[in-house]
KOLFI-490119 format. One line per 5 residues: number of its first residue (from 1); their letters; for each residue z, y, x of N, C-alpha, C. Coordinates in pm, whole numbers. Last residue first. Layout:
// KOLFI-490119
NUM) A) Z,Y,X,Z,Y,X,Z,Y,X | ... .
***
This chain:
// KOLFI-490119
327) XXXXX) 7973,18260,24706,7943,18123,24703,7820,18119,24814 | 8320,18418,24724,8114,18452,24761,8087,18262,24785 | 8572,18563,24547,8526,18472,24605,8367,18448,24649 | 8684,18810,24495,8743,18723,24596,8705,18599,24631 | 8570,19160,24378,8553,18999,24420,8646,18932,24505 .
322) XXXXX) 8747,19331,24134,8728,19303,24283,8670,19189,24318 | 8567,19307,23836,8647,19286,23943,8633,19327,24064 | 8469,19238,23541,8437,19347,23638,8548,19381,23720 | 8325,18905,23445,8434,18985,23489,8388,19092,23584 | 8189,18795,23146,8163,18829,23250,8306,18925,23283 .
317) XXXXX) 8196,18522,22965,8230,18564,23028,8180,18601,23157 | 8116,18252,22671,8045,18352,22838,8131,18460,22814 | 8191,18006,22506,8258,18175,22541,8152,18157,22691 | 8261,17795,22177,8146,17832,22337,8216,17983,22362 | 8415,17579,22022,8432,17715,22030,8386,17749,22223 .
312) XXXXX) 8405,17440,21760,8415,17382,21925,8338,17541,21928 | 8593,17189,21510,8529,17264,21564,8492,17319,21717 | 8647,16978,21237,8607,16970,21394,8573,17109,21420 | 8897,16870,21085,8831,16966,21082,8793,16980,21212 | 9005,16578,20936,8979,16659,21023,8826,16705,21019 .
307) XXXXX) 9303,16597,20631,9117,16573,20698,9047,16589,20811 | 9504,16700,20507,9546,16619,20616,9374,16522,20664 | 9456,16796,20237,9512,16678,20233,9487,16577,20370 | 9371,17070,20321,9255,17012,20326,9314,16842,20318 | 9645,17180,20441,9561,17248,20315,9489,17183,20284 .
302) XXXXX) 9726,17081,20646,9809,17004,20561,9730,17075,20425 | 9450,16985,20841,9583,17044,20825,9594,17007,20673 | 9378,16906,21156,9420,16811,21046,9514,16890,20950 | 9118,17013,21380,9231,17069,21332,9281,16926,21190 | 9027,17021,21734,9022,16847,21597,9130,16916,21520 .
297) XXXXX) 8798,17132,21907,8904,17174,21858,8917,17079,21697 | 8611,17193,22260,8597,17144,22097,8801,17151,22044 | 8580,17489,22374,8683,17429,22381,8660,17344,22234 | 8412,17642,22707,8375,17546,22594,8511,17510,22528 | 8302,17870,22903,8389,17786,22881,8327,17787,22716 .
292) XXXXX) 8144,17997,23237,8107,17940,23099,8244,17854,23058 | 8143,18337,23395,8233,18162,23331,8188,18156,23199 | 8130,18488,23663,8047,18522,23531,8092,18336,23501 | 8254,18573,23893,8253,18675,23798,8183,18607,23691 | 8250,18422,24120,8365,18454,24032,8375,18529,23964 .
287) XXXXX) 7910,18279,24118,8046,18363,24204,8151,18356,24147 | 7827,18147,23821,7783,18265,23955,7946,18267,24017 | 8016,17963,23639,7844,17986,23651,7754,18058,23783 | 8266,17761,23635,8194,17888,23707,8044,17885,23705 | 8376,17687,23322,8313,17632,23438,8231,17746,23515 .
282) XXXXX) 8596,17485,23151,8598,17642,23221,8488,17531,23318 | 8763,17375,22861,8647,17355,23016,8629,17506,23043 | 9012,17210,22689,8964,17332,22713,8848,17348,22903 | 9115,17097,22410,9053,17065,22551,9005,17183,22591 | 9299,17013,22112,9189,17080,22136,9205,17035,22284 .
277) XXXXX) 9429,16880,21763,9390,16847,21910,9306,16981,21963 | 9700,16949,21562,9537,16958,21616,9557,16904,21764 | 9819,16969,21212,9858,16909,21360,9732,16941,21383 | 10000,17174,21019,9889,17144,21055,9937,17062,21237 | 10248,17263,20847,10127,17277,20818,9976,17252,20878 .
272) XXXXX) 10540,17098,20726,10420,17084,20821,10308,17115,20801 | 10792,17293,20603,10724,17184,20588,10612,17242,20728 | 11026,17435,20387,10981,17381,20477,10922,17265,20548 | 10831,17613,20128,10986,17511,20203,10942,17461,20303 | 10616,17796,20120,10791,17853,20053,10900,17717,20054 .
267) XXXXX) 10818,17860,20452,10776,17929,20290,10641,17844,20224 | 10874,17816,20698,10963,17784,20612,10925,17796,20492 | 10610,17569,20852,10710,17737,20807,10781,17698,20762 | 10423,17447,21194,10515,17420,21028,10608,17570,20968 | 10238,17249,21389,10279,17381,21332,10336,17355,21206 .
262) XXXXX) 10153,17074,21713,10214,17069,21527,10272,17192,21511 | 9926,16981,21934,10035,17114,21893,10020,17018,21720 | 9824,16859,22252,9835,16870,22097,9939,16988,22033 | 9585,16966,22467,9704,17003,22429,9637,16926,22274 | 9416,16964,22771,9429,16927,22720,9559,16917,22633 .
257) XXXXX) 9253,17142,23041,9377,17105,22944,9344,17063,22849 | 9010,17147,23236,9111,17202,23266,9276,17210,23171 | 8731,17037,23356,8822,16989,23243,9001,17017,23231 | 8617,17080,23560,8611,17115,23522,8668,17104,23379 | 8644,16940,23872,8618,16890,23778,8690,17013,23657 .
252) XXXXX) 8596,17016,24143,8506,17007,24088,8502,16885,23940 | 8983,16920,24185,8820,17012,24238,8727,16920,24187 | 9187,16946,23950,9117,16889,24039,9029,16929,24064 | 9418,17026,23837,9380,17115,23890,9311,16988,23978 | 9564,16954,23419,9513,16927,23557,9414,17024,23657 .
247) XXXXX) 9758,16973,23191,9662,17061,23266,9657,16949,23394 | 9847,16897,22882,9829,16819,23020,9757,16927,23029 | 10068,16984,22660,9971,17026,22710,9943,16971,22852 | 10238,17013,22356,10226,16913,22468,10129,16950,22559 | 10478,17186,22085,10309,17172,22151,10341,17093,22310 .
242) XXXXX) 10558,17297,21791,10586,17215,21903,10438,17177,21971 | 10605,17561,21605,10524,17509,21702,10620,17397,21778 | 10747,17733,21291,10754,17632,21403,10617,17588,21481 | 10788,18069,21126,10689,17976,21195,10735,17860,21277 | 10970,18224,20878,10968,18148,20979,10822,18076,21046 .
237) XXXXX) 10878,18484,20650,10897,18363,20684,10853,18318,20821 | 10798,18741,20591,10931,18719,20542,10948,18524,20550 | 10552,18856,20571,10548,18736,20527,10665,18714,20497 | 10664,19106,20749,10570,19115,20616,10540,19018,20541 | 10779,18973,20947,10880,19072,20846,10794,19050,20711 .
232) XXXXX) 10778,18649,21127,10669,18790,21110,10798,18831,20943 | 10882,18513,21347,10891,18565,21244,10877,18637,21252 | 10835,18163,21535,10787,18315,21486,10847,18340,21386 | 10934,17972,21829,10951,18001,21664,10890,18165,21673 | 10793,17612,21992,10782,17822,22007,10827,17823,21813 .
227) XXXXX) 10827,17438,22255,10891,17517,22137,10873,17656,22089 | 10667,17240,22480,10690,17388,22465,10724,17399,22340 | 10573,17088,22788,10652,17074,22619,10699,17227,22640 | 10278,16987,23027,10366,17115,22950,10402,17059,22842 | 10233,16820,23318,10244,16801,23169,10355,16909,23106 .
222) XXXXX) 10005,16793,23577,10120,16875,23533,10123,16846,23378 | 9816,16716,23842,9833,16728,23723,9995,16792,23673 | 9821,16758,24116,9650,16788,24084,9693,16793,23864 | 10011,16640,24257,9945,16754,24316,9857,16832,24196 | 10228,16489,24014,10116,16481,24151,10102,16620,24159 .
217) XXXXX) 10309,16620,23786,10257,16504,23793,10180,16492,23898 | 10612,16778,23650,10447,16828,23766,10430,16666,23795 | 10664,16989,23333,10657,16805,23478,10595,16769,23542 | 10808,17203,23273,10702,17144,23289,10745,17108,23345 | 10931,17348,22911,10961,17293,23001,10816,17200,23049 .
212) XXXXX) 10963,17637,22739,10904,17505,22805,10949,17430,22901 | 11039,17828,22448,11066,17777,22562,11020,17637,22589 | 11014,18162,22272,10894,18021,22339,10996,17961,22474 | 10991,18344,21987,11088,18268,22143,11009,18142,22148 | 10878,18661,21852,10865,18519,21881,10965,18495,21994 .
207) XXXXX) 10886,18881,21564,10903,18836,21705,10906,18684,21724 | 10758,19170,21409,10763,19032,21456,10838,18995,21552 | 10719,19447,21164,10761,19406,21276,10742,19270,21266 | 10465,19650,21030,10603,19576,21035,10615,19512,21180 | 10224,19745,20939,10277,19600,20906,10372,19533,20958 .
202) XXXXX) 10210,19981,21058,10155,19991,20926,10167,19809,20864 | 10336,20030,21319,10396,20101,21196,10333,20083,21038 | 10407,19743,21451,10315,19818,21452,10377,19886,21324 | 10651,19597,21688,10610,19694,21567,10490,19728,21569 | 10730,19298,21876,10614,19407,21828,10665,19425,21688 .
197) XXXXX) 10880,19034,22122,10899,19170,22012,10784,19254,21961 | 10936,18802,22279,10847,18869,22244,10859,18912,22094 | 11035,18606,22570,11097,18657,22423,10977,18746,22353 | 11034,18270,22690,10966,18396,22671,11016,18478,22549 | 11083,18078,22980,11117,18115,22822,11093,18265,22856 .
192) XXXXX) 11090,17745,23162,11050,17881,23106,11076,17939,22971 | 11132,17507,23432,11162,17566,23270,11156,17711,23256 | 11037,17268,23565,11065,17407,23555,11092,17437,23436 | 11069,16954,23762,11094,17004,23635,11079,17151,23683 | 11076,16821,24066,10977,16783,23931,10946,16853,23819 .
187) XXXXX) 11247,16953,24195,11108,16892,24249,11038,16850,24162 | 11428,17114,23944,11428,17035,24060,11265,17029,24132 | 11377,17368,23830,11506,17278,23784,11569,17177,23892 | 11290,17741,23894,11262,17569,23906,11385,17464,23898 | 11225,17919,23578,11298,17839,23734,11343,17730,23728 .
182) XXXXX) 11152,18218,23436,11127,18099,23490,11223,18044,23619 | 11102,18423,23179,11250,18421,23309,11189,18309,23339 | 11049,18729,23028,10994,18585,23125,11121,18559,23213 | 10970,18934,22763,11067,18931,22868,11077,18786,22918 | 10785,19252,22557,10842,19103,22673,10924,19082,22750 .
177) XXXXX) 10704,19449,22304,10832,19404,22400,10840,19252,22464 | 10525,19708,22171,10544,19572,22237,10649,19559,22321 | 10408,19934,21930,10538,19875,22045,10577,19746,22066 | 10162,20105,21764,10282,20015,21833,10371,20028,21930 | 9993,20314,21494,10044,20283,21655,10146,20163,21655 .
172) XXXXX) 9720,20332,21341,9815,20242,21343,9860,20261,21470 | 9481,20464,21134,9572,20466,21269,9651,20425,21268 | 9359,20253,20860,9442,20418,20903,9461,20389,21056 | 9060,20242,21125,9127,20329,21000,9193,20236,20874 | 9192,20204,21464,9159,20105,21324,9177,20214,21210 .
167) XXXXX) 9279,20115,21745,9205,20213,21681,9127,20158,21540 | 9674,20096,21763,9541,20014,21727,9443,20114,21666 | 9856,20234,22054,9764,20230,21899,9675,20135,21892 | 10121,20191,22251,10017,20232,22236,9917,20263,22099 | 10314,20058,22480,10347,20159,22384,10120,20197,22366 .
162) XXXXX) 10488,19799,22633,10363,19846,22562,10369,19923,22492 | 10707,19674,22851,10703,19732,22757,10536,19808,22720 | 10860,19380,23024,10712,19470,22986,10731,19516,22832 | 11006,19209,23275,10978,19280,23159,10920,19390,23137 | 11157,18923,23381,11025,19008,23371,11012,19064,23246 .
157) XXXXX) 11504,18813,23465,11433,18877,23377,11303,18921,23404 | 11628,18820,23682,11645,18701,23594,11543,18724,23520 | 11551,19091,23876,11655,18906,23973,11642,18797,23801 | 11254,19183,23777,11399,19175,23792,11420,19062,23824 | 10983,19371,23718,11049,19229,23816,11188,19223,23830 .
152) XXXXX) 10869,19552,23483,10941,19560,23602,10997,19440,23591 | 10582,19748,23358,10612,19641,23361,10750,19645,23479 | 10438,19918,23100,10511,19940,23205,10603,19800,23224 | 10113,20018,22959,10191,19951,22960,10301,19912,23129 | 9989,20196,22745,10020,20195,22846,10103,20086,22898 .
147) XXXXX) 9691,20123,22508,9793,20224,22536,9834,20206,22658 | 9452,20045,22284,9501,20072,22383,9568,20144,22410 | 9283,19762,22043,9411,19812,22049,9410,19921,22252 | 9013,19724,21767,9047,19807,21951,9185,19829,21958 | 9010,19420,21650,9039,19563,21643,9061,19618,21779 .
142) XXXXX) 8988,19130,21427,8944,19228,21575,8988,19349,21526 | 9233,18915,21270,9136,19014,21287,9076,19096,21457 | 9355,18714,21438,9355,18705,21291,9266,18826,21220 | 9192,18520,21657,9226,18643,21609,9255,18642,21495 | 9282,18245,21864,9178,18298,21765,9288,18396,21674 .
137) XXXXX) 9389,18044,22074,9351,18205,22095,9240,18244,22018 | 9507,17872,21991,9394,17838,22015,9357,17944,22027 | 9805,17985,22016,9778,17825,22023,9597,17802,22104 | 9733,18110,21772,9757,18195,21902,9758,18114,21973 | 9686,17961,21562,9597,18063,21612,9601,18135,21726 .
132) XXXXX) 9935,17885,21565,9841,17803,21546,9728,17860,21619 | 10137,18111,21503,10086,18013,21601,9981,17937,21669 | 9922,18358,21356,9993,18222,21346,10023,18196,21494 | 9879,18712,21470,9843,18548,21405,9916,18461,21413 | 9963,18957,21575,10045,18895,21418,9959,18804,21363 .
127) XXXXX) 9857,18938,21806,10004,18974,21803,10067,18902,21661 | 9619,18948,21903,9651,18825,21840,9806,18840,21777 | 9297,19129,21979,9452,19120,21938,9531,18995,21893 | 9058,19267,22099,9113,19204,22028,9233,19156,22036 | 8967,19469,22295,8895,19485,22112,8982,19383,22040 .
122) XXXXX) 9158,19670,22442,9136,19527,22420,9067,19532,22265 | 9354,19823,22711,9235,19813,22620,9221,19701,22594 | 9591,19985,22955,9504,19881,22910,9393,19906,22756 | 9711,20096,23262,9694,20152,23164,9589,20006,23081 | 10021,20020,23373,9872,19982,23367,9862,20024,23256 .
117) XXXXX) 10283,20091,23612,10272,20101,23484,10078,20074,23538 | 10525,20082,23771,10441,19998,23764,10389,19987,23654 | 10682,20255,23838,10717,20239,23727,10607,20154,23673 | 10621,20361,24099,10759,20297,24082,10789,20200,23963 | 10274,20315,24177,10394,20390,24115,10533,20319,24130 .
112) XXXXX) 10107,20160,24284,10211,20219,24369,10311,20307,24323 | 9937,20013,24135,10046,19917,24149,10117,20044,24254 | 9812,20052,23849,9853,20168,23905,9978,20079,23993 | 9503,19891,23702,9607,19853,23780,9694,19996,23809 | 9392,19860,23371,9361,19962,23534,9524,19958,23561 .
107) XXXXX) 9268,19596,23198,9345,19654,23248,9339,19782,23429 | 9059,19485,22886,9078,19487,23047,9234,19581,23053 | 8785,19366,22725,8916,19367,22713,8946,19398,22844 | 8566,19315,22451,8586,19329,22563,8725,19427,22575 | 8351,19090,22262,8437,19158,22325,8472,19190,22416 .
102) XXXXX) 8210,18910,21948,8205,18981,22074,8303,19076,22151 | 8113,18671,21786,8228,18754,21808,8173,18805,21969 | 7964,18484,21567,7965,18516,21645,8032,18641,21704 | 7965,18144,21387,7990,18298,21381,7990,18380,21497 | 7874,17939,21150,7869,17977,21213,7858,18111,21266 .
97) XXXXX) 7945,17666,20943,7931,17847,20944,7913,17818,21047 | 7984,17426,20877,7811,17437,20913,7817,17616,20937 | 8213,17294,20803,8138,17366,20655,8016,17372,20743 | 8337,17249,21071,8302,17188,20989,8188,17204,20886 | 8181,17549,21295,8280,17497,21224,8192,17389,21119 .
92) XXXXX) 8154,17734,21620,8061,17591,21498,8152,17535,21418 | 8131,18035,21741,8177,17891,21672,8143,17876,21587 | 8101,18200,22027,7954,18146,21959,8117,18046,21931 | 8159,18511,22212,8199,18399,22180,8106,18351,22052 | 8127,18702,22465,8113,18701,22407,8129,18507,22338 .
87) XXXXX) 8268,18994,22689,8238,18824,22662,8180,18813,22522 | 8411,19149,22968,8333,19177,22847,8294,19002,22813 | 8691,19257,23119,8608,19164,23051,8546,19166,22928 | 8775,19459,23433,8758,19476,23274,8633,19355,23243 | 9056,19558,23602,8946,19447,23560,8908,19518,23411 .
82) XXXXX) 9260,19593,23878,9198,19609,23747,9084,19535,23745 | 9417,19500,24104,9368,19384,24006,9345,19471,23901 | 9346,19568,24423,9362,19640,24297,9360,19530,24206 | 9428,19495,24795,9459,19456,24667,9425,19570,24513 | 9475,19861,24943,9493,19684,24981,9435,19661,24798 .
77) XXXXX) 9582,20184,24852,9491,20072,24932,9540,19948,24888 | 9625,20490,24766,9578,20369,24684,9510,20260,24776 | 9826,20744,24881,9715,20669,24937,9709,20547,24868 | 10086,20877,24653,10056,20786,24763,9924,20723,24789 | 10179,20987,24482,10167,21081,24548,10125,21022,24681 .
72) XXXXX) 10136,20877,24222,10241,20823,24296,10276,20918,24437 | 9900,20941,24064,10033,20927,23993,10152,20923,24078 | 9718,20981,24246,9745,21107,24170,9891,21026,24130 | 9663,20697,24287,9716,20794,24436,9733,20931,24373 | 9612,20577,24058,9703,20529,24155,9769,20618,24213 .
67) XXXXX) 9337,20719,24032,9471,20750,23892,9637,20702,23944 | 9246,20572,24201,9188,20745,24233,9377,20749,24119 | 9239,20312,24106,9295,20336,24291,9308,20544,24296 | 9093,20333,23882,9209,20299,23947,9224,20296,24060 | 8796,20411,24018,8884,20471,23897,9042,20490,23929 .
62) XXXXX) 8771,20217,24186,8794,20347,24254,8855,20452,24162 | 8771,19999,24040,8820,20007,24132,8898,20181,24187 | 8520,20103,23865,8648,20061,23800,8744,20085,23889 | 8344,20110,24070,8368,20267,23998,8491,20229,23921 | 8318,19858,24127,8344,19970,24173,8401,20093,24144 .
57) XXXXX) 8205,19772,23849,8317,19693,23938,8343,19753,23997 | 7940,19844,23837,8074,19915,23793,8176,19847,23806 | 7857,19752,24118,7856,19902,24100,8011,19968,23990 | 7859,19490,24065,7916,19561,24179,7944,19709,24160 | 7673,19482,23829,7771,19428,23842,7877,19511,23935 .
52) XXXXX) 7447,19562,23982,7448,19645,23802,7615,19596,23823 | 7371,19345,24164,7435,19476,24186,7466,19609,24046 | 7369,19196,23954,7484,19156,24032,7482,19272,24104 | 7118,19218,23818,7247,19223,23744,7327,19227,23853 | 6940,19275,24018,6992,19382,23952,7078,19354,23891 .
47) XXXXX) 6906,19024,24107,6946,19054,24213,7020,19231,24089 | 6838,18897,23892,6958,18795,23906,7012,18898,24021 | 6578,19000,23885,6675,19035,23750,6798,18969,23790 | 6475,18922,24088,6512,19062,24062,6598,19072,23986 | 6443,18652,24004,6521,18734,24130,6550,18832,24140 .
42) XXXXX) 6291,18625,23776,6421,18609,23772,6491,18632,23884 | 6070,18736,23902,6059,18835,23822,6244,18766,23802 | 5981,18538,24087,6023,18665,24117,6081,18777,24046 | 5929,18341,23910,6039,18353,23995,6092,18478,24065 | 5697,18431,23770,5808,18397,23718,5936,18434,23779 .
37) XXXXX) 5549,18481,23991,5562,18631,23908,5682,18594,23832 | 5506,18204,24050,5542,18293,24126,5618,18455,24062 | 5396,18134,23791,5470,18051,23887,5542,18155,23956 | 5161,18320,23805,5249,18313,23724,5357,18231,23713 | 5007,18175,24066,5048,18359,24029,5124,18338,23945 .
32) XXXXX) 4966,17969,23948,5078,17952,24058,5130,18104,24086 | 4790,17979,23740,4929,17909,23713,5038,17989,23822 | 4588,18082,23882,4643,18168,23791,4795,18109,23782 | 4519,17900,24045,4577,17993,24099,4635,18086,24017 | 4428,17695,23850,4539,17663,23952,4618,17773,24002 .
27) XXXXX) 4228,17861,23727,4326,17832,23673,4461,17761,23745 | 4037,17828,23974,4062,17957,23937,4198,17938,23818 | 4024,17531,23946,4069,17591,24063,4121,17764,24057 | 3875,17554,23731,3982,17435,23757,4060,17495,23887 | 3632,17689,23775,3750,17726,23658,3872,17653,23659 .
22) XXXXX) 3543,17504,23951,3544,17645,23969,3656,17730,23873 | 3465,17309,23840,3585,17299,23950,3633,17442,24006 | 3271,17396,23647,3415,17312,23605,3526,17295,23779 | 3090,17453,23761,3160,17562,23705,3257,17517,23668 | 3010,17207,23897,3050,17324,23995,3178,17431,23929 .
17) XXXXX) 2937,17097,23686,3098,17022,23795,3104,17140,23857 | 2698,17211,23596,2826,17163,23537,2967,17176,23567 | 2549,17174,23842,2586,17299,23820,2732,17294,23683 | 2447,16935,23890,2590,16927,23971,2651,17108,23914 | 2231,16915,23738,2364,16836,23663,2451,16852,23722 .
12) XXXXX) 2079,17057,23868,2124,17113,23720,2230,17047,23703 | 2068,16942,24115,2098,17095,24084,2153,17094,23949 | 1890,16740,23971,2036,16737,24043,2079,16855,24088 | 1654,16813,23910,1783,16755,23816,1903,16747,23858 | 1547,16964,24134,1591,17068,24044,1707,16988,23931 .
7) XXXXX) 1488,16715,24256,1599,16841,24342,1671,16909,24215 | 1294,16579,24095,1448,16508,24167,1551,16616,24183 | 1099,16780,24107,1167,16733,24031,1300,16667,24005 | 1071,16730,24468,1093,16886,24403,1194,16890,24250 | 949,16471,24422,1063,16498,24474,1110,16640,24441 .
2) XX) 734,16500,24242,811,16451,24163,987,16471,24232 | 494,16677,24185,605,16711,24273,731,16639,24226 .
***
């Protein structure tokens, strides 16, 4: 039966390929199930954060707007700008440290009172850092600071008073004092100046004067000079800043300033303690609530015989807002 013989070899040898296209095909579909289970599984999770989002974005809202219409004796509508930002920050320094900081910071609007007062919170603080540091918005420590704060618009003057505590053992309370005057010089020029006062009862007092002047460069750019002096009580010495800052506002470009700054004291003579470069990117990740920013940072200071010190400082940001913008 040699044809019969024929049949059964070729049976046998196509039984191989069979189970091999068979498992080839049964693994296609597995992939594409898990393909699928993937995507679905990041839809959900992209659809629960953003209503996880909304919700207490809400309840913030309605918080404030509810503490609004008790304080003022008036219906809380239109517009709320409370907020509250949670974030977290990733830096890479020269030496190879690396560190990671976390936080969160906000304000509940009360805009119908008379006395335009917000109640606020903030894990972090900058009040009694350097220039330098305040310059590049880095902390000289973290700490929960919250209290109240009452703000009023005047014909020359903006001014804001802060009364509140740092939650820190020992307890530490404060008092903050601001005051903004801006205006425009001509079609090209503005000029600004800022006064700024703080006690805290367990390190004394400070204050700073900041005045700028800006030069609007087209539509889309603008070049900031700015003077700023500090004196902190507990150091018992002067601070200088001079600082330069190009901002530009171009769509879809994400490269939002660029600043040099020189810093210098009086103690114990007076002198130059550091020049830097830094840049600063902001870039919307979702909607208007959730920003990726980046800021590398070229420090040269006068401790390290004038070397540069690179560093570059990552931040996510999420905001719990009113929305105002839907992509």
């Amino acid at each position: 039966m040699p044809c019969l013989k024929t049949i059964n070899n070729t049976v046998f040898s196509l039984l191989p390929a069979l189970f091999l296209g068979s498992a080839v095909a049964g693994q296609q579909q597995e992939d594409q199930a898990s393909e699928e289970l993937q995507v679905s599984t990041v839809i959900k999770t992209v659809r629960w954060t953003e209503e996880t989002r909304d919700a207490i974005s809400s309840s913030i809202l309605t918080t404030a707007r509810s503490i609004d219409s008790w304080m003022s004796g008036e219906i809380s509508e239109g517009k709320n700008k409370s907020r509250i930002n949670i974030g977290v920050e990733q830096s890479f320094e020269k030496s190879g440290e690396m560190e990671t900081d976390f936080y969160i910071r906000g304000k509940l609007d009360i805009p119908n009172t008379k006395r335009k007062l917000k109640l606020f919170f903030d894990s972090d603080t900058n009040d009694q850092s350097s220039l330098e540091d305040k310059r590049l918005n880095n902390n000289e420590e973290s700490f929960s600071t919250a209290g109240v704060s009452r703000e009023r618009t005047g014909d020359v003057f903006d001014l804001s008073h802060d009364i509140g505590a740092k939650f820190k053992i020992p307890f530490d309370p404060f008092y903050r004092f601001k005051a903004k005057h801006k205006r425009e010089l001509n079609e090209l020029w503005k000029m600004g100046f800022e006064q700024r006062l703080w006690y805290y009862h367990r390190k004394g007092w400070g204050e700073s004067s900041e005045l700028n002047f800006t030069r609007l460069l087209g539509d889309q750019h603008s070049v900031i000079f700015t003077t700023e002096i500090q004196y902190q009580n507990r150091y018992e010495e002067f601070e200088f800043g001079q600082f330069a800052t190009l901002r530009q506002a171009i769509p879809g470009n994400h490269w939002h300033s660029f600043t040099l700054g020189i810093t210098g004291s009086s103690q114990p003579d007076q002198q130059t303690d550091s020049v830097f470069l830094s840049a600063s990117y902001n870039q919307l990740i979702y909607k208007d609530w959730l920003i990726l920013s980046a800021r590398p940072i070229l420090r040269f200071p006068d401790s390290d015989n004038w070397k540069p010190n690179p560093e570059l400082e990552i931040r996510l940001d999420v905001f719990f807002q009113e929305t105002t913008k839907r992509n």
